[in-house]
C-alpha positions in Angstrom: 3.4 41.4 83.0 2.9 43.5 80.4 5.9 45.1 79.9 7.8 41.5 80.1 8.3 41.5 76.4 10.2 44.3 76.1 12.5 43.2 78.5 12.8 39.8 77.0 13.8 41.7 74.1 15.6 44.2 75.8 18.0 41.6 77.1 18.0 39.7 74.1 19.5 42.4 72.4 21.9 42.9 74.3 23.5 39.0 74.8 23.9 39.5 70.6 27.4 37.6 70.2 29.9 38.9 67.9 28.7 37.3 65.6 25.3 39.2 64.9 23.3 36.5 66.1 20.3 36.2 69.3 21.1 33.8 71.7 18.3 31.2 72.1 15.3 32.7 74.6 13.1 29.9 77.0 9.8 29.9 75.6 7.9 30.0 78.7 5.1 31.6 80.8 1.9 33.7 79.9 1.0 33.4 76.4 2.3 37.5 75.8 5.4 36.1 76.7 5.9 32.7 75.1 5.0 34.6 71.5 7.7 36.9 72.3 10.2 34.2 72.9 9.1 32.5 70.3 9.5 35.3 67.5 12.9 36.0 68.9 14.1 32.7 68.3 12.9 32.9 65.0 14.6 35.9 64.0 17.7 34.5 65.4 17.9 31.3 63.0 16.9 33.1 60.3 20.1 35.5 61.0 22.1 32.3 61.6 21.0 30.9 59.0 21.9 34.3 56.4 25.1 34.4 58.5 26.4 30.8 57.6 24.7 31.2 53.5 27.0 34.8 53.5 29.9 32.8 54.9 29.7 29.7 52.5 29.2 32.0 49.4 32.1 34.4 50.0 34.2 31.2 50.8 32.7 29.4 48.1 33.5 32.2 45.5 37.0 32.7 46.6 37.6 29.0 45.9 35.9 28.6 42.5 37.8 31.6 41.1 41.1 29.6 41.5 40.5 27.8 38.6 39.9 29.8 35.8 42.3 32.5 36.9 45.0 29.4 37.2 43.8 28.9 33.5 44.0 32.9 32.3 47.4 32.7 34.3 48.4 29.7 32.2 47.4 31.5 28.9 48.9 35.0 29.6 52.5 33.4 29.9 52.6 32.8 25.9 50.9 36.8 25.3 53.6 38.7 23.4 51.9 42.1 24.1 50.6 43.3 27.6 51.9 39.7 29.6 53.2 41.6 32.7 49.8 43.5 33.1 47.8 40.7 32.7 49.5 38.7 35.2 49.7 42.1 37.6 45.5 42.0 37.1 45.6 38.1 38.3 48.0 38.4 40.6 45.3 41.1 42.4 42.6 39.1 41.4 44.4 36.0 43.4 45.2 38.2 46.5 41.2 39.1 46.9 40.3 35.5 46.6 42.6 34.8 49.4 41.9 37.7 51.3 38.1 36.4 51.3 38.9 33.2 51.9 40.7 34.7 55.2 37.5 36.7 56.5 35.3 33.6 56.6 37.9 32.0 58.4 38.3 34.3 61.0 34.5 34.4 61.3 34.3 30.5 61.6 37.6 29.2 63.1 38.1 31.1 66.7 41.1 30.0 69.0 40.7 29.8 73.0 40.2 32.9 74.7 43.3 33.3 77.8 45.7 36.1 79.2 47.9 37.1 76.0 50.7 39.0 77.2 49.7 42.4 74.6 53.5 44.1 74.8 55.3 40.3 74.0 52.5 40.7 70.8 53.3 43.9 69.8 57.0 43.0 69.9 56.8 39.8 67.7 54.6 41.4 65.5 56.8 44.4 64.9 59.4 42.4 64.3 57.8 40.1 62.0 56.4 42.7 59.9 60.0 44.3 59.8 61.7 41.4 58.2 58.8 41.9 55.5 59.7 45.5 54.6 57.4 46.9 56.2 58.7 50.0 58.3 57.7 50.5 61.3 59.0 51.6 65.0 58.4 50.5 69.0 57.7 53.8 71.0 55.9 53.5 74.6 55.3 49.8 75.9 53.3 49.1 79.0 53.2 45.9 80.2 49.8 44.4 80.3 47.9 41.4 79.5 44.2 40.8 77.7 41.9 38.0 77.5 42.2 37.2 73.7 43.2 34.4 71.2 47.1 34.5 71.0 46.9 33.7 67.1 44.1 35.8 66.1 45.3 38.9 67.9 48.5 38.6 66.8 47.0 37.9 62.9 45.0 41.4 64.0 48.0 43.7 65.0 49.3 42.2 62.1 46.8 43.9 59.9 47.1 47.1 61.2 50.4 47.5 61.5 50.6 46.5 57.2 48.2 48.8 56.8 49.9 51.8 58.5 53.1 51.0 56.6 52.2 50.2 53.5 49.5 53.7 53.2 51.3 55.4 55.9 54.6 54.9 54.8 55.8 54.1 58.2 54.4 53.6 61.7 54.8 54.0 65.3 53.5 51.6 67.9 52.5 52.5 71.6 50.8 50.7 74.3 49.8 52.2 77.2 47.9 50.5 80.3 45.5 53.1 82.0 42.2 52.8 84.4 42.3 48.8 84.1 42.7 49.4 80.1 45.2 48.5 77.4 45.1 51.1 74.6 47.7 50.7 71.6 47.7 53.0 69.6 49.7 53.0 65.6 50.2 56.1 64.2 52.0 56.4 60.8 52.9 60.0 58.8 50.4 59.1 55.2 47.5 61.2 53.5 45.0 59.6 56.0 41.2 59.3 55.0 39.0 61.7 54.4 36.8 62.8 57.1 33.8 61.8 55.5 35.1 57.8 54.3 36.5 57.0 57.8 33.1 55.1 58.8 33.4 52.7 56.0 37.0 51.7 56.3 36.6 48.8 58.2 34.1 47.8 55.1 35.4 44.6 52.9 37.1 46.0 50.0 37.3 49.6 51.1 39.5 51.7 49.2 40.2 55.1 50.0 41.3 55.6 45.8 40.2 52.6 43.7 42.8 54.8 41.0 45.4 53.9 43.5 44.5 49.8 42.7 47.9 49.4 40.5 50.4 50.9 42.7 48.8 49.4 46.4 49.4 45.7 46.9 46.4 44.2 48.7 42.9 43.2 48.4 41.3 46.1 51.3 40.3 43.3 54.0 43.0 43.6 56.2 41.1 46.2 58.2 37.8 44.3 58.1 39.5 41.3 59.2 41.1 43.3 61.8 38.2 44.7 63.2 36.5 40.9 63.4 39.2 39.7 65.4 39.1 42.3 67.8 35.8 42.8 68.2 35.5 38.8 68.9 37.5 39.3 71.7 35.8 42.3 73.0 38.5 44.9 72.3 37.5 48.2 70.1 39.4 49.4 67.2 38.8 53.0 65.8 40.6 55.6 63.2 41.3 58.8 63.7 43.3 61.7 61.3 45.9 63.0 63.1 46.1 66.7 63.4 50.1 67.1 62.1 49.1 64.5 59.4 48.5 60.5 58.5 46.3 58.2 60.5 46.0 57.0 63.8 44.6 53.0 64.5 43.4 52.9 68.3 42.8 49.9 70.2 41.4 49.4 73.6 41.1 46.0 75.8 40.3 45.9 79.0 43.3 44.7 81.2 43.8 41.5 83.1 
């Protein structure tokens, strides 16, 4: 009995869905136990509850910036001196306020979870991010299948694969299927990222240089949105610098 509310809490802890919040706990039995419960709950709506305010603000903000920067955009157009750089800066401006938009999205709006066929994904995503420009080549395909949202994976490999070519100036994509696991790995040949700033890549906004701002479309959410949308579906995505140089984006499901 008296170790009951630890393992209330124990288990609690670890039924937290992906996104941050309890689930709901029975308040019932001894009085020890029906406290516990209770203060659990608690702390989960207040987490819900700073969950959906974060959400609503960030979505909120994007949206509300539309209409001045429409304005500035409006104005710059008749500037005889400095136009192009002041439409460069609301261009950028306009990409983060989508790119935020995006995130909240992906937190709120999830698609239904079946058997995605992961090699068919990586294919159509290559190929999709080729007739963008973006470099990028099929090595190693296993075929395998993971429980996932078709749209949102494919939104996820999207990500990473821009990222890769865009910093890495070009990428490589395998998939291997291994002890009931699908790992897919994209390696590209760029600077990487300093040992000490991978942990916070995955960080909204993260920029390896902020000097770099000018000459680097994109608002540095395309990894955090990444990592949501893989996470949601219980995959893992990690970074690692590869010893002959540039990056290394790892992700693992496990197989169906």
């Amino acid at each position: 009995v008296l170790i009951r509310p630890l393992e209330m809490l124990e288990a609690a802890v670890s039924k937290i869905g992906s996104d941050g919040v309890l689930a709901a706990v029975p308040e019932v039995g001894s009085a020890e136990v029906k406290a516990t419960a209770h203060a659990l709950n608690q702390l989960s709506s207040r987490l819900r509850t700073a969950m959906e305010s974060r959400m609503r603000l960030v979505a909120a903000a994007g949206h509300d910036l539309r209409t001045p920067m429409t304005r500035m955009r409006l104005r710059a157009e008749f500037l005889d001196d400095e136009r192009d750089k002041w439409l460069h800066d609301l261009d950028e401006l306009d990409r983060i306020a989508d790119s935020a938009i995006r995130l909240v999205r992906e937190e709120v709006n999830q698609d239904a979870v079946e058997p995605v066929d992961l090699a068919k994904t990586v294919r159509d995503s290559e190929a999709e991010m080729a007739s963008l420009g973006h470099a990028g080549s099929i090595g190693h395909l296993d075929k395998v299948c993971v429980r996932a949202g078709a749209l949102g994976l494919r939104r996820a490999l999207r990500n990473l694969i821009v990222n890769a070519a865009t910093h890495g100036k070009a990428c490589r994509i395998d998939l291997a299927a291994a002890d009931n696991r699908a790992v897919l790995t994209i390696s590209d040949h760029g600077p990487g990222i300093p040992t000490e700033l991978l942990n916070k890549a995955f960080e909204p906004f993260f920029r390896v240089n902020p000097g770099r701002l000018q000459s680097v479309p994109g608002a540095g959410l395309g990894l955090a949105i990444a990592k949501e949308i893989i996470e949601r579906y219980g995959g893992t995505v990690t970074l690692e610098n590869r010893p002959g140089g540039g990056l290394e984006q790892t992700v693992v499901f496990d197989a169906v």
